[in-house]
Gaussian input, Z-matrix of N, CA and C with variables (Angstrom, degrees):
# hf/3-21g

backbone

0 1
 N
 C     1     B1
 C     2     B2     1     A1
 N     3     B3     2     A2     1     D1
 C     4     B4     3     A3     2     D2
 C     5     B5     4     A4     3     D3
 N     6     B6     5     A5     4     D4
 C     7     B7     6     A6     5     D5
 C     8     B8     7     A7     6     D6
 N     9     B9     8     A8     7     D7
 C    10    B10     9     A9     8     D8
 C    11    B11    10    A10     9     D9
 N    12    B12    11    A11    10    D10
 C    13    B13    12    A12    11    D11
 C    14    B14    13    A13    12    D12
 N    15    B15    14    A14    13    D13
 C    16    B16    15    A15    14    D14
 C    17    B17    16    A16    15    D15
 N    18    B18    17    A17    16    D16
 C    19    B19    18    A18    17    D17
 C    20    B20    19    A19    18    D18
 N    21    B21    20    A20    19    D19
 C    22    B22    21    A21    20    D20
 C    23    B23    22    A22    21    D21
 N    24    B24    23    A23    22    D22
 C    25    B25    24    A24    23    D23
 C    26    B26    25    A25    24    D24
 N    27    B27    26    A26    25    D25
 C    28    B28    27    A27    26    D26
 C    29    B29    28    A28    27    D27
 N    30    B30    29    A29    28    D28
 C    31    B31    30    A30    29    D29
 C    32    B32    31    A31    30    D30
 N    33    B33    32    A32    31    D31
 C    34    B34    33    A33    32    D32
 C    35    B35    34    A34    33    D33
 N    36    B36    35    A35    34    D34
 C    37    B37    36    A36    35    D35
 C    38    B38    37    A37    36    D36
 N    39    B39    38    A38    37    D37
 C    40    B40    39    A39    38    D38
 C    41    B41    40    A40    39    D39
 N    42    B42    41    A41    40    D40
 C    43    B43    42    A42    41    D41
 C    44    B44    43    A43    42    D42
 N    45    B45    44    A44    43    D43
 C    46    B46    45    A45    44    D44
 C    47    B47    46    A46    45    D45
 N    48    B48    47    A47    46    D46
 C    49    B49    48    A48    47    D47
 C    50    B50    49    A49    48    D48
 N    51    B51    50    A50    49    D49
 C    52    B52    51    A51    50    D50
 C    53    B53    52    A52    51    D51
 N    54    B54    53    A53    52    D52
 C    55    B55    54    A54    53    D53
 C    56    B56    55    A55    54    D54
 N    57    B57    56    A56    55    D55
 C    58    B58    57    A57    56    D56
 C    59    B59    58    A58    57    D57
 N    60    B60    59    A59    58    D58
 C    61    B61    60    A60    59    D59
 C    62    B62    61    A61    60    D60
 N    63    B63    62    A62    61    D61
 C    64    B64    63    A63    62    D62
 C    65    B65    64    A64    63    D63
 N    66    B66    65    A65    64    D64
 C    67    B67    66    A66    65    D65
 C    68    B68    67    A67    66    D66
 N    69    B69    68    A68    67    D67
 C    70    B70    69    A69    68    D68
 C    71    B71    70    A70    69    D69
 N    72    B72    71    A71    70    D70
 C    73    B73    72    A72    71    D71
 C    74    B74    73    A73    72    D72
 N    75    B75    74    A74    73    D73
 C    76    B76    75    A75    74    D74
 C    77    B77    76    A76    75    D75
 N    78    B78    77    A77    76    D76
 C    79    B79    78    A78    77    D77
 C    80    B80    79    A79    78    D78
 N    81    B81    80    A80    79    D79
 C    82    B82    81    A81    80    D80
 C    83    B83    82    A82    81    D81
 N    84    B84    83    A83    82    D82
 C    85    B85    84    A84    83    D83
 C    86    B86    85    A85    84    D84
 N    87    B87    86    A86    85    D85
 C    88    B88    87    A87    86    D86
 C    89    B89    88    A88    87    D87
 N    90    B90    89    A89    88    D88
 C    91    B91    90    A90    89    D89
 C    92    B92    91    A91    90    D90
 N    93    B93    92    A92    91    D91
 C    94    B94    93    A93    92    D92
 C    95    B95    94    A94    93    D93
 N    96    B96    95    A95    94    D94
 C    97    B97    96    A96    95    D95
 C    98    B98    97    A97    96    D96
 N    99    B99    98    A98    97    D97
 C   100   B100    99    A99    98    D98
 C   101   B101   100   A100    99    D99
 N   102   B102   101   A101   100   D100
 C   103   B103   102   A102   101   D101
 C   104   B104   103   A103   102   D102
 N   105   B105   104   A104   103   D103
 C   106   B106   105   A105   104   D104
 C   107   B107   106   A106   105   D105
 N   108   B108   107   A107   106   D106
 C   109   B109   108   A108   107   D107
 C   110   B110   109   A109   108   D108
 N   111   B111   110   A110   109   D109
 C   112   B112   111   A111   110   D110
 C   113   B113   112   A112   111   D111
 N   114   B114   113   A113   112   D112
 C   115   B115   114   A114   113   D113
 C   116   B116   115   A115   114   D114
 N   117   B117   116   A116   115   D115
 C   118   B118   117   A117   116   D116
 C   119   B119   118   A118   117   D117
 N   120   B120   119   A119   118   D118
 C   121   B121   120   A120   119   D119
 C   122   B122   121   A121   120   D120
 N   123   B123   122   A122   121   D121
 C   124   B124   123   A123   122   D122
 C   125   B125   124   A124   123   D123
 N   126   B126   125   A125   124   D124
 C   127   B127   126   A126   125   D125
 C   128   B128   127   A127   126   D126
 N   129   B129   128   A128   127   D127
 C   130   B130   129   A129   128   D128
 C   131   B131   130   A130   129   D129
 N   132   B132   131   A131   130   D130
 C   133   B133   132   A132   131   D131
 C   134   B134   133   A133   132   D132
 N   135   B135   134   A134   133   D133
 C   136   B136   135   A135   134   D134
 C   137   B137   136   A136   135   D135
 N   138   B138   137   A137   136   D136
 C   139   B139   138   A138   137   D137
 C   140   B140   139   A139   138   D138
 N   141   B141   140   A140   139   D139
 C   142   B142   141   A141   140   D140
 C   143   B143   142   A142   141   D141
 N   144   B144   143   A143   142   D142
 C   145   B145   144   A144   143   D143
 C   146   B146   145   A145   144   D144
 N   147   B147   146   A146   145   D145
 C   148   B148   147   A147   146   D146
 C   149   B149   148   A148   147   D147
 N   150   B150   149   A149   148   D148
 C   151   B151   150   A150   149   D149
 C   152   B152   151   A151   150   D150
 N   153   B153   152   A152   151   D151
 C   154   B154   153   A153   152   D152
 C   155   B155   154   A154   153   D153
 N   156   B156   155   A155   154   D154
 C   157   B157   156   A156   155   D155
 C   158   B158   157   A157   156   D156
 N   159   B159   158   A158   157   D157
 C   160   B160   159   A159   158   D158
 C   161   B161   160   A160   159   D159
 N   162   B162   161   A161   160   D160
 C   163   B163   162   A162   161   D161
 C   164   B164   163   A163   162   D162
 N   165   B165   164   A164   163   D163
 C   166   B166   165   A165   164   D164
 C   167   B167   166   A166   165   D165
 N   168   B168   167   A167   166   D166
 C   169   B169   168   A168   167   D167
 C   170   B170   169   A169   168   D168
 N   171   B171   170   A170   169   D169
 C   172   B172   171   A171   170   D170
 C   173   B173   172   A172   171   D171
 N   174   B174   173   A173   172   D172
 C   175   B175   174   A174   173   D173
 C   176   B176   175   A175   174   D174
 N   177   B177   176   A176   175   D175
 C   178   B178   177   A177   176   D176
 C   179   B179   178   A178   177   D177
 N   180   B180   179   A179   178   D178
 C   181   B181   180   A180   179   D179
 C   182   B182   181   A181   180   D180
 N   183   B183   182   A182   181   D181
 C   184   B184   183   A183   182   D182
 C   185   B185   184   A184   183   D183
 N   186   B186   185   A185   184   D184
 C   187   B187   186   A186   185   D185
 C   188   B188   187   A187   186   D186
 N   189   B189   188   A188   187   D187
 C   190   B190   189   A189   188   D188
 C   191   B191   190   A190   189   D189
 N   192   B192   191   A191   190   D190
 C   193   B193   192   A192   191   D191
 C   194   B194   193   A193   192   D192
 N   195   B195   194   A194   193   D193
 C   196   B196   195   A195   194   D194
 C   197   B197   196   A196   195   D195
 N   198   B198   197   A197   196   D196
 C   199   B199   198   A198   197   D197
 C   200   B200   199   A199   198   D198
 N   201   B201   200   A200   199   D199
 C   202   B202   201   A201   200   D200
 C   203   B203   202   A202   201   D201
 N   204   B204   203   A203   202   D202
 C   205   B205   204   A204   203   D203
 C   206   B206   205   A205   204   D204
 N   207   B207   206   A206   205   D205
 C   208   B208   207   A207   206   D206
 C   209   B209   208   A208   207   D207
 N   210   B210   209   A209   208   D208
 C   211   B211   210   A210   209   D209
 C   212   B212   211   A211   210   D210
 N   213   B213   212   A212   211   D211
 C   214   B214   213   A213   212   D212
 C   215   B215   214   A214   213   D213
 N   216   B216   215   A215   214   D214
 C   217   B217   216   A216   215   D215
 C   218   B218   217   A217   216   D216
 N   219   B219   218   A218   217   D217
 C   220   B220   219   A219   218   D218
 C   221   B221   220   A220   219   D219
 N   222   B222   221   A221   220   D220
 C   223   B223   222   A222   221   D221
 C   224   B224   223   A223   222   D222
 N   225   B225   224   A224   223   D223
 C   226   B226   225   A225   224   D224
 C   227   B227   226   A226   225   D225
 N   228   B228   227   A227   226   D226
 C   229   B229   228   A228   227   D227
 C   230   B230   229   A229   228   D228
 N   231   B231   230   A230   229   D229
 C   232   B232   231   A231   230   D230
 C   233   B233   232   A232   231   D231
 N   234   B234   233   A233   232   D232
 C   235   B235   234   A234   233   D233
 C   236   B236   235   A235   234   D234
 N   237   B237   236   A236   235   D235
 C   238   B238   237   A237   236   D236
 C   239   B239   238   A238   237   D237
 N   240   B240   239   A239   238   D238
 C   241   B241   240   A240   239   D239
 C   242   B242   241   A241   240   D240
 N   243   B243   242   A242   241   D241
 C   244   B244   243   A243   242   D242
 C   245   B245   244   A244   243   D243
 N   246   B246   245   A245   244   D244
 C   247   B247   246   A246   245   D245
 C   248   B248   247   A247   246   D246
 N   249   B249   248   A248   247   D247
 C   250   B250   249   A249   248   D248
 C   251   B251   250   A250   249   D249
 N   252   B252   251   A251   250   D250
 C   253   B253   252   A252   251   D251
 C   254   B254   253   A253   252   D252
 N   255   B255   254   A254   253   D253
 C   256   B256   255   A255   254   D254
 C   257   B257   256   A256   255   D255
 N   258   B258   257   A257   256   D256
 C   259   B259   258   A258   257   D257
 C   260   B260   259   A259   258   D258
 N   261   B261   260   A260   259   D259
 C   262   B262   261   A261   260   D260
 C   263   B263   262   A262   261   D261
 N   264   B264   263   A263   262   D262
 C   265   B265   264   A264   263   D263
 C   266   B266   265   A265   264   D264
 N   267   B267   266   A266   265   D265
 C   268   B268   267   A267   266   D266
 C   269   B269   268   A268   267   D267
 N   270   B270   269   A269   268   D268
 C   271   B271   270   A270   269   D269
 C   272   B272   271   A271   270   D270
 N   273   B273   272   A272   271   D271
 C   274   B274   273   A273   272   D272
 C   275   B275   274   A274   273   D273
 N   276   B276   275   A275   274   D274
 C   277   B277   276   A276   275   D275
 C   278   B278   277   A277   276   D276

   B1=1.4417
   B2=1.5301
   B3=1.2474
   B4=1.9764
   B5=1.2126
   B6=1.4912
   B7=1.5092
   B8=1.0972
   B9=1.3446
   B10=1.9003
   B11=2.1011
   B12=1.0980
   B13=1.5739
   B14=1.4937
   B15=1.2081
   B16=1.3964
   B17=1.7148
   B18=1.0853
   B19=1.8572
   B20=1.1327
   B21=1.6050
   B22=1.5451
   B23=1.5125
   B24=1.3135
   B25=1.5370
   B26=1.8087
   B27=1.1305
   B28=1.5900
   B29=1.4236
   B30=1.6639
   B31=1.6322
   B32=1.5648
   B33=1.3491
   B34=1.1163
   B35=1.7636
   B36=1.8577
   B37=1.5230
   B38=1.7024
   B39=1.4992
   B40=1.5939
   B41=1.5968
   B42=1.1817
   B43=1.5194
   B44=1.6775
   B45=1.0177
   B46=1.0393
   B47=1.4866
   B48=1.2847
   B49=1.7473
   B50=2.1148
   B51=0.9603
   B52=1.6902
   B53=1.6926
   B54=1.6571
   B55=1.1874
   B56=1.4116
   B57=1.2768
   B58=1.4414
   B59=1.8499
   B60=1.0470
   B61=1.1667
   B62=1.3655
   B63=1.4108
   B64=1.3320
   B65=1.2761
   B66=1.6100
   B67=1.3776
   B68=1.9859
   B69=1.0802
   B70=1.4288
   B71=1.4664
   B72=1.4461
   B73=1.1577
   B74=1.6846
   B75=0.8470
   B76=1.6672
   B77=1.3088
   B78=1.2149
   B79=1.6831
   B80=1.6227
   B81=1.5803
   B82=0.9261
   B83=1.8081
   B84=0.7273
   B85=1.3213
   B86=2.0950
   B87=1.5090
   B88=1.4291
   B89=1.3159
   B90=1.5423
   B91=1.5211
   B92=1.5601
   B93=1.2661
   B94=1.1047
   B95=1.3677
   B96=1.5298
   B97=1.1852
   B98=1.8163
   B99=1.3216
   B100=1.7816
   B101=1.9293
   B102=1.3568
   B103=1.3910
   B104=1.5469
   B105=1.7414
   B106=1.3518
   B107=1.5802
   B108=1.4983
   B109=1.2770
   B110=1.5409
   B111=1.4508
   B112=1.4799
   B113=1.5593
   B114=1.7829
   B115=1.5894
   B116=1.5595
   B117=1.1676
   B118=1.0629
   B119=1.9292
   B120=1.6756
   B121=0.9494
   B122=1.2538
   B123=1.4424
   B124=1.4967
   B125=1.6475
   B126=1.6464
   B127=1.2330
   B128=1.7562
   B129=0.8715
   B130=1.3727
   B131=1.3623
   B132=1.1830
   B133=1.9841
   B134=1.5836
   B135=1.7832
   B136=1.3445
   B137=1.5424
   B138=1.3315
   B139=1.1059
   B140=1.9244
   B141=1.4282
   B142=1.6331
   B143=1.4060
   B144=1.8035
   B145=1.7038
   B146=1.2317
   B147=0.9843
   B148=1.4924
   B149=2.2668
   B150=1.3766
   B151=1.7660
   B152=1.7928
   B153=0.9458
   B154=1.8627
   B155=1.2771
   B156=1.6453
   B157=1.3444
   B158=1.5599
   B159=1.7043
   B160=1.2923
   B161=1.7792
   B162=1.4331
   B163=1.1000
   B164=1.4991
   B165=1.2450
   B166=1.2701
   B167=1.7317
   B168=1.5583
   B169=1.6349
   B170=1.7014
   B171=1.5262
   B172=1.5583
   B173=1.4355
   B174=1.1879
   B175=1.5918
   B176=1.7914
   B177=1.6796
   B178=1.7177
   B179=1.5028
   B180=1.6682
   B181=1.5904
   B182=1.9632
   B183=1.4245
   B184=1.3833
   B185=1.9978
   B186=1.3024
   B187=1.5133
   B188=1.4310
   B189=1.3480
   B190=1.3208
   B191=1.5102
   B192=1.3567
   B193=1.3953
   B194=1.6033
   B195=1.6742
   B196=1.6722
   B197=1.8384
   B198=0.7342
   B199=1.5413
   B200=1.7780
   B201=1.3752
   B202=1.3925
   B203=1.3648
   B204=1.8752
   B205=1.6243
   B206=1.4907
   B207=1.4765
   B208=1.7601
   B209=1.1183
   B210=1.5520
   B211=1.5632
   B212=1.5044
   B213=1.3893
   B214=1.0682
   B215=1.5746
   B216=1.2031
   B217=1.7769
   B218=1.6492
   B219=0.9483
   B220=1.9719
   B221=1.8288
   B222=1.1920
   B223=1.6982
   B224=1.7962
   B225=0.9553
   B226=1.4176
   B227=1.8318
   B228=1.5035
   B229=2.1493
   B230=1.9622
   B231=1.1017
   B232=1.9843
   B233=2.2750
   B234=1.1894
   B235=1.2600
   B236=1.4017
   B237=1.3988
   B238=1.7147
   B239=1.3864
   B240=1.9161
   B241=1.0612
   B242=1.4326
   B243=1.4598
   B244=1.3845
   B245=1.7785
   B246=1.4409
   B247=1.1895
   B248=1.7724
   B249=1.0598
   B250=1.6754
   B251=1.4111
   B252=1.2080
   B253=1.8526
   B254=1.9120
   B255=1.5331
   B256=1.0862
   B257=1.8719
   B258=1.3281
   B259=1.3802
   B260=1.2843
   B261=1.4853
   B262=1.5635
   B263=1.7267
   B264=1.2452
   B265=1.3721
   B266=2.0359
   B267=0.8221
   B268=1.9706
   B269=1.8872
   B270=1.3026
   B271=1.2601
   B272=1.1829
   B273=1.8962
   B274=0.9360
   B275=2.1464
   B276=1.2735
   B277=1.5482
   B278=1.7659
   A1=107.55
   A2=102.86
   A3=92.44
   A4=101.36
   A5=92.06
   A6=126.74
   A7=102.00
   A8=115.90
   A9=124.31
   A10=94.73
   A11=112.15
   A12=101.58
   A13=106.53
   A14=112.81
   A15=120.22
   A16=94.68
   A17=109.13
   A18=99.67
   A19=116.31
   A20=116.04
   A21=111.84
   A22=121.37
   A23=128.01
   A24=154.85
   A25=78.25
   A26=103.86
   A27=124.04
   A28=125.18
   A29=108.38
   A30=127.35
   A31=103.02
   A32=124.83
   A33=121.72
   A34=135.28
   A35=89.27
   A36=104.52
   A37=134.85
   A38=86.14
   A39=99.47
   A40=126.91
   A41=99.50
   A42=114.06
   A43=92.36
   A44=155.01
   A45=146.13
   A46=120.05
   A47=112.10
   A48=97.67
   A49=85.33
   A50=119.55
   A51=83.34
   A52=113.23
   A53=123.38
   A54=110.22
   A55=145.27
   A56=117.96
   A57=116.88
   A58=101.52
   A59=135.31
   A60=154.41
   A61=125.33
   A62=108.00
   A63=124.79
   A64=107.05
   A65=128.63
   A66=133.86
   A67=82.27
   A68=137.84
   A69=135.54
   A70=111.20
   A71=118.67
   A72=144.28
   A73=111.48
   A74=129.21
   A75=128.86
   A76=123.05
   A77=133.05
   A78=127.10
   A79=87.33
   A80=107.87
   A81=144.94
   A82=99.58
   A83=127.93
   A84=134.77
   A85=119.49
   A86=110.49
   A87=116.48
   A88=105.08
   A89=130.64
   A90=116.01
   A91=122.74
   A92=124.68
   A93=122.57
   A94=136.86
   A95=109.26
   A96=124.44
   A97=101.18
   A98=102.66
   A99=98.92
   A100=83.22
   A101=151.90
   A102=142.85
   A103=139.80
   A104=100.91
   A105=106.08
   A106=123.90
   A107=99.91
   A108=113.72
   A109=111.46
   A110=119.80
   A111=112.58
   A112=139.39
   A113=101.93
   A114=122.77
   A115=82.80
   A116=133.47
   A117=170.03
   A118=116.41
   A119=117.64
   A120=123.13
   A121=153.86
   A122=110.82
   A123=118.37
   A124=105.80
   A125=117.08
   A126=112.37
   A127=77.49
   A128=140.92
   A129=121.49
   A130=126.33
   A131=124.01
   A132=136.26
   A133=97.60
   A134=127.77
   A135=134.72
   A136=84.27
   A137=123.96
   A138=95.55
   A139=101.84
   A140=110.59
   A141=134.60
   A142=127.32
   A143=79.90
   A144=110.12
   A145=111.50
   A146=117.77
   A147=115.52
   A148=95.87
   A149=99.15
   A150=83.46
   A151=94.92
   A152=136.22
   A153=122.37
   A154=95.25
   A155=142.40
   A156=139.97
   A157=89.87
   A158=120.52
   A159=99.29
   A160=100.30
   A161=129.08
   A162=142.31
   A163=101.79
   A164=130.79
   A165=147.34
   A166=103.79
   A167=98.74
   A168=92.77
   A169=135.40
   A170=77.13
   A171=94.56
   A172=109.45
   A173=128.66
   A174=127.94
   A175=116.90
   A176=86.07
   A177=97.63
   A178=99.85
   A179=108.15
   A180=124.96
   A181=95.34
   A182=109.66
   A183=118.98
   A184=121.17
   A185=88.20
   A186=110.22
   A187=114.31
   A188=126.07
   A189=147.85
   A190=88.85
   A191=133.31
   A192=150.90
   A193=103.18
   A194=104.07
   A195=99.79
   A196=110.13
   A197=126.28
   A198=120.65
   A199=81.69
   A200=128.91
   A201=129.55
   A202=116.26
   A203=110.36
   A204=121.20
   A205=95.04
   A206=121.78
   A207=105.12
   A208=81.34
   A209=144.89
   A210=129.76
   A211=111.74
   A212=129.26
   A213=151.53
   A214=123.21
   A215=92.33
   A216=118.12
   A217=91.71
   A218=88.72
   A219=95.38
   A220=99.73
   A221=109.55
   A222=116.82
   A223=100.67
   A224=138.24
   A225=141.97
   A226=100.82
   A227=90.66
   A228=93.41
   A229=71.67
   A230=136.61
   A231=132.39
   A232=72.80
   A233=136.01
   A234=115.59
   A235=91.99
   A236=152.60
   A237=146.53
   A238=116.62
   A239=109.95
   A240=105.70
   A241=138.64
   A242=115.73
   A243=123.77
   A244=99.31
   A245=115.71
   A246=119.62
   A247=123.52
   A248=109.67
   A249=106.35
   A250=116.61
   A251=106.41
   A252=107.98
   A253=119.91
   A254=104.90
   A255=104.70
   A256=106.40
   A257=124.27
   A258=127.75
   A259=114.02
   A260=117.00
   A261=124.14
   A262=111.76
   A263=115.03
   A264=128.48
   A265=90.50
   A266=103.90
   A267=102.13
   A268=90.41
   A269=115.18
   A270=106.90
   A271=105.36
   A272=140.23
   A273=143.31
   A274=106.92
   A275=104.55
   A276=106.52
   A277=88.16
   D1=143.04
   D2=176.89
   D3=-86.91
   D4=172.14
   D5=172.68
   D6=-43.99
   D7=-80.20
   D8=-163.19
   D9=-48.92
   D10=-51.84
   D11=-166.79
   D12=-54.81
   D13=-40.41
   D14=-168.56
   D15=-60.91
   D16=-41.90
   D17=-166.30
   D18=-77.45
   D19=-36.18
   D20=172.67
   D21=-82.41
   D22=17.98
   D23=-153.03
   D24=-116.55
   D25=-80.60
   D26=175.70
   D27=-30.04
   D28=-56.38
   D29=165.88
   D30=-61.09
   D31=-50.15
   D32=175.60
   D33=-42.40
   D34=-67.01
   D35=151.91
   D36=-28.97
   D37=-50.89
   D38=173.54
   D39=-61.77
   D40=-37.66
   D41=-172.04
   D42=-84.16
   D43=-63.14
   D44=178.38
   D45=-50.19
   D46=-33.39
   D47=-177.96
   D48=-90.44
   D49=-28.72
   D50=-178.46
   D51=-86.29
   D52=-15.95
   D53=131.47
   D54=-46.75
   D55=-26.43
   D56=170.79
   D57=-74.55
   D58=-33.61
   D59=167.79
   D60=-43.65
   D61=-56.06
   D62=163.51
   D63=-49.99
   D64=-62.54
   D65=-136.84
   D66=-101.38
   D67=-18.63
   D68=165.50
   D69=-49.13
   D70=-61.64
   D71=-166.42
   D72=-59.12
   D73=108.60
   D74=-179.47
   D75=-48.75
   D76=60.60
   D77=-165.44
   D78=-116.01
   D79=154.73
   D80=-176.23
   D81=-100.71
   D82=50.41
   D83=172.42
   D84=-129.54
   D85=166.98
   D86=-171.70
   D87=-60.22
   D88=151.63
   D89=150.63
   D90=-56.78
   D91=-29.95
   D92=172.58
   D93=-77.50
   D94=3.71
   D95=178.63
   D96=-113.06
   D97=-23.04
   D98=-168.67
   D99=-86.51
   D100=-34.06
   D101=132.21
   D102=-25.15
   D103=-22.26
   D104=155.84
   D105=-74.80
   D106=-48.41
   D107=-175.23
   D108=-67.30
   D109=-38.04
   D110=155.37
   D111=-39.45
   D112=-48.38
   D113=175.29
   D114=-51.18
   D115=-96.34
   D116=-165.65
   D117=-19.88
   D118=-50.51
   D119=122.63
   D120=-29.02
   D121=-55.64
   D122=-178.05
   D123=-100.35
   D124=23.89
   D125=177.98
   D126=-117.30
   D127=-80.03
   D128=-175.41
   D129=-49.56
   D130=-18.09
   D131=155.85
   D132=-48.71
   D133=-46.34
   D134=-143.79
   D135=-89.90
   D136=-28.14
   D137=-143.82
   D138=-111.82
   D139=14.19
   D140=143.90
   D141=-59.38
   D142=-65.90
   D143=-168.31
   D144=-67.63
   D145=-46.19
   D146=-141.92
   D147=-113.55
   D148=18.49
   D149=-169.20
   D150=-68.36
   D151=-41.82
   D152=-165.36
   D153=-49.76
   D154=-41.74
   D155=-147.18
   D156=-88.53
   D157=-42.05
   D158=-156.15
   D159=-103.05
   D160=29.92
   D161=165.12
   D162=-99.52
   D163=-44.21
   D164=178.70
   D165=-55.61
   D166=-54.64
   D167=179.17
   D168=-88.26
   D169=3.99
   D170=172.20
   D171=-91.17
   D172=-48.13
   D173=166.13
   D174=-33.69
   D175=-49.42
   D176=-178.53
   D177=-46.15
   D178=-63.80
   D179=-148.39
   D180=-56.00
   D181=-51.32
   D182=175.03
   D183=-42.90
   D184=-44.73
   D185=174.95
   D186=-62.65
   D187=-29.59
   D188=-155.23
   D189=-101.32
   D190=-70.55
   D191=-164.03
   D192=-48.12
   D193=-55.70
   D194=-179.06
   D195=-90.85
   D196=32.65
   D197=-178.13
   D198=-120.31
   D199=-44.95
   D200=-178.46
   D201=-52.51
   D202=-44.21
   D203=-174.24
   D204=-73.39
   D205=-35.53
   D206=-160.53
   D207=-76.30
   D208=-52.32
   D209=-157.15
   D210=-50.96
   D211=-47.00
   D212=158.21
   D213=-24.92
   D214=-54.28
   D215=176.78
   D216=-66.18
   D217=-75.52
   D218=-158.16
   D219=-45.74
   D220=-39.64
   D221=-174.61
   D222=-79.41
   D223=11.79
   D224=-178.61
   D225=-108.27
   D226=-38.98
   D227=-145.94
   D228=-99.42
   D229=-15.66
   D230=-179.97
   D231=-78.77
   D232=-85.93
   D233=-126.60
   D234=-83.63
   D235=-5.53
   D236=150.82
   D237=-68.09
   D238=7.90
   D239=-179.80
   D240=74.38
   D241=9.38
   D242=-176.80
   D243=-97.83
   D244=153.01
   D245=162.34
   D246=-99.04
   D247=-167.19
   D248=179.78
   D249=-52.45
   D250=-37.37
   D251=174.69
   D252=-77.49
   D253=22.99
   D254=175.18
   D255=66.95
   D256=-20.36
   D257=-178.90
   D258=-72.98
   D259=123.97
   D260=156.46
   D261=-17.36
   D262=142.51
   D263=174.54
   D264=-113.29
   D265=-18.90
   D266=-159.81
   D267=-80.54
   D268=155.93
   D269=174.75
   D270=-87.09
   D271=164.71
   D272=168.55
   D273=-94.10
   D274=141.70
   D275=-164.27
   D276=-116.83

């Protein structure tokens, strides 16, 4: 499973058990406000709890980003006609 799934699996988790929490708790307040205070909670809970997962999925996301630019690179310098040595493939006239 990746990194990133694992963390938003995690963020997810979180928000639901302190939503289940919220709506446990006897308050006289809106549902949509006892759902703010959940977001709101379990985004600062996430952001204790959960840093190894979301350091973990940031490496991934980083890992992902430069394997995309070299693909990019190499698919730029193949259709201008250059090969691996950066050298013209076209003859010079």
């Amino acid at each position: 499973m990746s990194a990133l799934l694992k963390y938003t699996l995690a963020r997810l988790g979180l928000f639901v058990l302190v939503a289940g929490a919220m709506f446990a708790v006897p308050l006289d307040i809106s549902v949509l406000l006892k759902l703010m205070i959940a977001v709101t909670v379990s985004a600062a809970l996430a952001f204790f709890l959960l840093k190894g997962l979301r350091e973990e999925a940031s490496v991934q996301a980083v890992g992902a980003a430069q394997r995309r630019t070299e693909k990019r690179e190499r698919l730029r310098a193949a259709l201008n006609g250059d090969d691996d040595r950066g050298e013209s493939t076209t003859k010079a006239n």
